[in-house]
Structure formats: C-alpha cells, structure tokens
Backbone as a ProteinNet text record, in pm:
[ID]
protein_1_A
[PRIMARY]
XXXXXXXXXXXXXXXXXXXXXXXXXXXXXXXXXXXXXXXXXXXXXXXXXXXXXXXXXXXXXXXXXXXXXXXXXXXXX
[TERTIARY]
4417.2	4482.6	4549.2	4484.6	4513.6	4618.4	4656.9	4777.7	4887.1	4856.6	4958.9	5029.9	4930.9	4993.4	5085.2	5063.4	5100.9	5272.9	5238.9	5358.3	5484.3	5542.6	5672.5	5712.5	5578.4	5602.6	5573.6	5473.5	5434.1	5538.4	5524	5568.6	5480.3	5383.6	5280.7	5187.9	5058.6	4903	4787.3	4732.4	4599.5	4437	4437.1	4303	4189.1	4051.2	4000.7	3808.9	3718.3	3624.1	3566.4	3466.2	3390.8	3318.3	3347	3232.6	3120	3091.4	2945.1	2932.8	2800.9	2810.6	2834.1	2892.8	2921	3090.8	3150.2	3308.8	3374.4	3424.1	3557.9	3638.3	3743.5	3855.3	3852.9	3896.8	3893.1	4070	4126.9	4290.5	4370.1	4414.5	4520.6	4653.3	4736.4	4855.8	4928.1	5092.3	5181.3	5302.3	5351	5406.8	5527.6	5661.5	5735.2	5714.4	5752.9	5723.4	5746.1	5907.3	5989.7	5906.6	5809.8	5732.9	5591.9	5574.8	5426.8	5398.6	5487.4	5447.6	5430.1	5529.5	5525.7	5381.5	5332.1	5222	5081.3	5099.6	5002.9	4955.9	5089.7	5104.5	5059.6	5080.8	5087.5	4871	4832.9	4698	4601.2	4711.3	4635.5	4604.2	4746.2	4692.6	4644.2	4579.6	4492.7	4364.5	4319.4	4229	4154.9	4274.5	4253.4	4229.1	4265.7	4218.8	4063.3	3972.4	3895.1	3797.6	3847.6	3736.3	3633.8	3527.2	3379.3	3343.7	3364.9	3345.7	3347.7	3493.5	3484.3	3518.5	3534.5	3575.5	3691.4	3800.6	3904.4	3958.5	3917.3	3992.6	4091.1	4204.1	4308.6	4308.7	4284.5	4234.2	4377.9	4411	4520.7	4603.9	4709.4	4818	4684.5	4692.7	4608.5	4714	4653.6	4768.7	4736.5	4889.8	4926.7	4852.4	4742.1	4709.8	4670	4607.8	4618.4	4742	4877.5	4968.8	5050.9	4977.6	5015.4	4976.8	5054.8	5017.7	5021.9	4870.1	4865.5	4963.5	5057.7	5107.5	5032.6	5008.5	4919.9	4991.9	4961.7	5046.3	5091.9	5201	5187.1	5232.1	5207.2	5185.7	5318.4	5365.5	5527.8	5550.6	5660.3	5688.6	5754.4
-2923.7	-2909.7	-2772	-2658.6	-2568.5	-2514.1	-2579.8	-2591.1	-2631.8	-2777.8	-2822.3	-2753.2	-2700	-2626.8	-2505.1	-2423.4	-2354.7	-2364.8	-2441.5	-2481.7	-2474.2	-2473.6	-2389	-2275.5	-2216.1	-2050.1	-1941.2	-2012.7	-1922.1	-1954.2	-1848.2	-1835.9	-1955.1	-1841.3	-1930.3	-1913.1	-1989.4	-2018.9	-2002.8	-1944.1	-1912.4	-1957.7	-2142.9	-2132	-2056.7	-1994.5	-1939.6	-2048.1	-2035.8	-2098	-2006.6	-2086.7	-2024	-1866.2	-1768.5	-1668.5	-1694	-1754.6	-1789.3	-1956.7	-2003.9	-2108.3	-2181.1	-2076.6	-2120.8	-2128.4	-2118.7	-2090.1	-2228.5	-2270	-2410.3	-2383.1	-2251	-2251.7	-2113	-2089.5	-1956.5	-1929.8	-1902.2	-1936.3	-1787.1	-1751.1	-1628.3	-1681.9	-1632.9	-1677	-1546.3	-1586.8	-1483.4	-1542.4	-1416.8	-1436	-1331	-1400.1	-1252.4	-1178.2	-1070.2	-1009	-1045.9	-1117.9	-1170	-1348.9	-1362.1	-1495.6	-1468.7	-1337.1	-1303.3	-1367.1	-1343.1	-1379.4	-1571.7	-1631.5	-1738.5	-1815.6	-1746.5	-1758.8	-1747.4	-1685.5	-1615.1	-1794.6	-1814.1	-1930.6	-2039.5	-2052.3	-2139.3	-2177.1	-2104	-2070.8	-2061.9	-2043.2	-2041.2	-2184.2	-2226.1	-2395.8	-2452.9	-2453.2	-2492.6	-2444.1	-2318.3	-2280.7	-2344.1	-2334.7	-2432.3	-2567.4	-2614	-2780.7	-2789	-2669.2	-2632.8	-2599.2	-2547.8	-2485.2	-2596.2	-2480.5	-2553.2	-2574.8	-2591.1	-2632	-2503.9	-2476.3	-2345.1	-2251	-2133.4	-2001	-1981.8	-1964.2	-1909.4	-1747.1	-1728.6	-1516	-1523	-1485.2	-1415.5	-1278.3	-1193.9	-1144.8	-1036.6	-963.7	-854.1	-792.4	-714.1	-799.5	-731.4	-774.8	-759	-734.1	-673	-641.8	-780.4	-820.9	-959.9	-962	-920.9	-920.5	-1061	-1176.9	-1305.1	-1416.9	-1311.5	-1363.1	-1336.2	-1215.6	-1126.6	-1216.3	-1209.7	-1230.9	-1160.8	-1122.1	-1031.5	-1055.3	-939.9	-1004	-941.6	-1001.2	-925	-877.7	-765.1	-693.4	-775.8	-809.1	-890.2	-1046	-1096.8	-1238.3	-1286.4	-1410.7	-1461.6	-1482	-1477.8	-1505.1	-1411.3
2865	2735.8	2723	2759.8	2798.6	2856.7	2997.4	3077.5	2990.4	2983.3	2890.9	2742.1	2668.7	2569.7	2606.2	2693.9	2743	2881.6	2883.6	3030.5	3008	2878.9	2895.9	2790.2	2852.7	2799.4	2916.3	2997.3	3131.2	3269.4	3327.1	3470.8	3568.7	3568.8	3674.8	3573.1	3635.1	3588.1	3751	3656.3	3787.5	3735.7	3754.2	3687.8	3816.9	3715.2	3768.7	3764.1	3841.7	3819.2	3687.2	3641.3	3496.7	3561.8	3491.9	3485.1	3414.5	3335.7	3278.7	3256.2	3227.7	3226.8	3076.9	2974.4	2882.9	2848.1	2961.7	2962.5	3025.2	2890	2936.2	3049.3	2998.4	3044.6	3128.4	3234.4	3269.7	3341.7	3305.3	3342.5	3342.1	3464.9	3365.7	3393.6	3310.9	3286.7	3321.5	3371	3420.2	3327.8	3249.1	3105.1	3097.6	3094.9	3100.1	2918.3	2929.5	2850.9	2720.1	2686.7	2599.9	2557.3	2608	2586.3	2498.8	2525.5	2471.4	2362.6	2286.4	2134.9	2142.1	2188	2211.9	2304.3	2398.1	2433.8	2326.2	2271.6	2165.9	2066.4	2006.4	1906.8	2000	2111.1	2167.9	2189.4	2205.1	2233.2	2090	1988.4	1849.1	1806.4	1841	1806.5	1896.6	1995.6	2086.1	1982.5	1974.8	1909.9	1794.2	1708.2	1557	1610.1	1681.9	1713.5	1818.4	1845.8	1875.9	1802.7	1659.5	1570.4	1527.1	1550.5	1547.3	1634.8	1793.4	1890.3	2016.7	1981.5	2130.1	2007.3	2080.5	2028.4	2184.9	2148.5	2251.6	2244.9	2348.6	2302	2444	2419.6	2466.2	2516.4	2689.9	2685.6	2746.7	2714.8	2806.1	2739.4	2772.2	2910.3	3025.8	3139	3282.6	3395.4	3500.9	3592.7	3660.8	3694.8	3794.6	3905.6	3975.6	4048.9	4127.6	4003.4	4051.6	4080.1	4078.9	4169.3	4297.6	4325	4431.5	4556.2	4686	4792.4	4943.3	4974.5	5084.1	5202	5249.7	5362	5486	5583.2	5699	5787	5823.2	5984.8	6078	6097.1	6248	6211.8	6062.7	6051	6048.5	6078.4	6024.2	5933.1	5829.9	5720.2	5639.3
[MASK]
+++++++++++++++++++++++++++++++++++++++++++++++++++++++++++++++++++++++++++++

C-alpha cells in the first residue's frame, strides 16, 4: 500500500527487512528534492487510513546510500 501510494512521486524505492518485530513497513525512498512535499501528503494519507492501527513516521532527508552501487577494481561494467 505503501509502494503504491507513493509511486509517482519517488525515483526509486528500497524496501528494507523489519528492524523490530513491531515494524510493517521498512522502505526508504529516493525523492528529488522538488517532490518532498508531495511525498510527505502522499504518506499522510496512507497514515490517516491507518489510524488506530499503525503509527507511520517519516524519517529524514538520509544520505542515498541505499542506492549507491559499489563498483569493484578490475570488474566489467
């Protein structure tokens, strides 16, 4: 639901496994800057259609690091 609310406001999406065992969603999102706000709304009404049930927090901005890709010495590409 998550994804979907979100999918044409983000770049990419990086779901992540749960850090605790009380966590639905664990996802970071890659957002150009000019979307933020649009991301924001986008996640509120996810929220409100949640209340009573989850609590959702929005956590950053975070450095992109979960879209970076190592290149190795030597490798092709």
């Amino acid at each position: 639901m998550v994804g979907d609310a979100v999918a044409g406001v983000v770049t990419a999406s990086s779901p992540r496994l749960p850090a605790h065992e009380f966590d639905a969603v664990y996802t970071a999102f890659l957002v150009a800057t000019d979307k933020a706000g649009e991301l924001e709304e986008s996640l509120e009404r996810v929220a409100r259609s949640w209340t009573g049930r989850v609590e959702l927090r929005l956590i950053g901005p975070l450095a992109a690091y979960d879209f970076a890709s190592a290149v190795m010495p030597g490798a092709d590409g």
